[in-house]
C-alpha positions as CSV (number, residue, x, y, z in Angstrom):
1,X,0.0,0.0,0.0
2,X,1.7,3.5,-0.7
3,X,1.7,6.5,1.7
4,X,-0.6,8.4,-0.1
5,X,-3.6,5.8,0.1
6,X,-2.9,5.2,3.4
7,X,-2.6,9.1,4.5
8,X,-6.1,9.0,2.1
9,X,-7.2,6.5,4.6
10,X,-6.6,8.0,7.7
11,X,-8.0,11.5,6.7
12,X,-11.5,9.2,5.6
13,X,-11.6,7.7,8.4
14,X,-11.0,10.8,11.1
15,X,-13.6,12.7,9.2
16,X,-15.8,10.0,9.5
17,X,-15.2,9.4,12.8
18,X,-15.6,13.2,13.4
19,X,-19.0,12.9,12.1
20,X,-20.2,9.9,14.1
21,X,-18.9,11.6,17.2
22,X,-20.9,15.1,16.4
23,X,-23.8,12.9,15.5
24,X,-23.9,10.9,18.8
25,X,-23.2,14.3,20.8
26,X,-26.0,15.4,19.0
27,X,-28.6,12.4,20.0
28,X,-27.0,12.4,23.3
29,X,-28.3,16.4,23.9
30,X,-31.4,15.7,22.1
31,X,-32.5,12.7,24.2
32,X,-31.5,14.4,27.7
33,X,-32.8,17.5,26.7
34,X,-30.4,19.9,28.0
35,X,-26.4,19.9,28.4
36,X,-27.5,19.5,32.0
37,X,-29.4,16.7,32.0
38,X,-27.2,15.1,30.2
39,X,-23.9,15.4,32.1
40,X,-26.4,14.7,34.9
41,X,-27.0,11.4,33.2
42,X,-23.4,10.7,32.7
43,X,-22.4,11.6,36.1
44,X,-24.9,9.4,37.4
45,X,-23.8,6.6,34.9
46,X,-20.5,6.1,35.7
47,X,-21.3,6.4,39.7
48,X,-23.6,3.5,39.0
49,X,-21.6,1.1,37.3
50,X,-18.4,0.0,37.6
51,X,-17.9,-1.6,34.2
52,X,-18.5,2.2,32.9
53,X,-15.9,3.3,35.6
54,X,-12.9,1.2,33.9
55,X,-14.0,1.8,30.0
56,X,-13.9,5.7,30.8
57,X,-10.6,5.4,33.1
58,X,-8.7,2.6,30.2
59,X,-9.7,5.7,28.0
60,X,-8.6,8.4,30.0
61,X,-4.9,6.0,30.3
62,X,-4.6,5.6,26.7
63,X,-5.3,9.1,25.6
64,X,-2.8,10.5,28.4
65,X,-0.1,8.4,26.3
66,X,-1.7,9.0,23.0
67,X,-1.2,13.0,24.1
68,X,2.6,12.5,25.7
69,X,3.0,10.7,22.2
70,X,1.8,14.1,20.5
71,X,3.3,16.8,22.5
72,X,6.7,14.3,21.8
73,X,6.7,13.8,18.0
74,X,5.4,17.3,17.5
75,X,8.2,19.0,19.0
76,X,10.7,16.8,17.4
77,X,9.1,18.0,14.1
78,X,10.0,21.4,15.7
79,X,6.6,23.1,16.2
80,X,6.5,25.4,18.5
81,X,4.7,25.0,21.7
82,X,1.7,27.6,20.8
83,X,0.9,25.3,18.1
84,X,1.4,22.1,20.3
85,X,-1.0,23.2,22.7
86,X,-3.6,24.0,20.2
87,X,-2.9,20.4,18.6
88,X,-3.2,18.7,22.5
89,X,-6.3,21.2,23.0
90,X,-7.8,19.6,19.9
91,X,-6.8,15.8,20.8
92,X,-8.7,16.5,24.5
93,X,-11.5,18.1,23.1
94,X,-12.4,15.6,19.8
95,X,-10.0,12.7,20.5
96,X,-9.4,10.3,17.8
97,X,-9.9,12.6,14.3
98,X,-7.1,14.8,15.5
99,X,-4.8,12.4,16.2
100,X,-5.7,10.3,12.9
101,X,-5.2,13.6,11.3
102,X,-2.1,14.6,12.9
103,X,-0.7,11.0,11.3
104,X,-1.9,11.5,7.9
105,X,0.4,14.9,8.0
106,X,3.3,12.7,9.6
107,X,3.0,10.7,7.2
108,X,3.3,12.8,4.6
109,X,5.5,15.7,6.2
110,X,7.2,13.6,9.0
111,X,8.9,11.4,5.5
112,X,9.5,14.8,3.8
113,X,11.5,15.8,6.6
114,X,13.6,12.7,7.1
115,X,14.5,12.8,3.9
116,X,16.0,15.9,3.8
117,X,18.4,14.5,7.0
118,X,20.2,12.0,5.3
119,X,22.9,12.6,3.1
């Protein structure tokens, strides 16, 4: 498979993802009714049930790394940290599309860059 179908991948798939996420965000508002209600709802969830409890904290684990990982990579591609914190703002806020997009550019920039390195 070449880079450029796979970077083609990844940007499909974190736009799609980006959409299912809006779209459940969306239901989640419309059934509670209110942003209220709803965080109600989920505070109430994961104070019920344990199972709930570990998914959320497994999550919260692997997106810590998945965010050390960022912050990492991007500053050894030499952004500066202005720009990392609006990438890490952007993984904490919609989670998975940034970081699929963030490897789609790696991917494509990331080679670019190594590349030029070698002699």
């Amino acid at each position: 498979m070449t880079r450029s179908l796979v970077r083609s991948g990844l940007v499909l798939v974190a736009g799609l993802f980006l959409l299912w996420e809006g779209y459940g965000a969306i239901r989640w508002l419309q059934e509670a009714g209110d942003i209220g209600s709803a965080l109600d709802h989920l505070w109430r969830t994961l104070h019920s049930d344990w199972m709930a409890r570990v998914a959320v904290s497994d999550l919260l684990i692997i997106a810590a790394v998945a965010l050390a990982g960022l912050w990492i990579d991007s500053a050894r591609q030499g952004w500066p940290p202005a720009r990392r914190v609006l990438l890490a703002a952007g993984f904490v806020v919609l989670g998975s599309p940034v970081l699929l997009f963030y490897l789609a550019w790696r991917l494509r920039h990331g080679a670019r860059r190594l590349a030029t390195r070698q002699p």
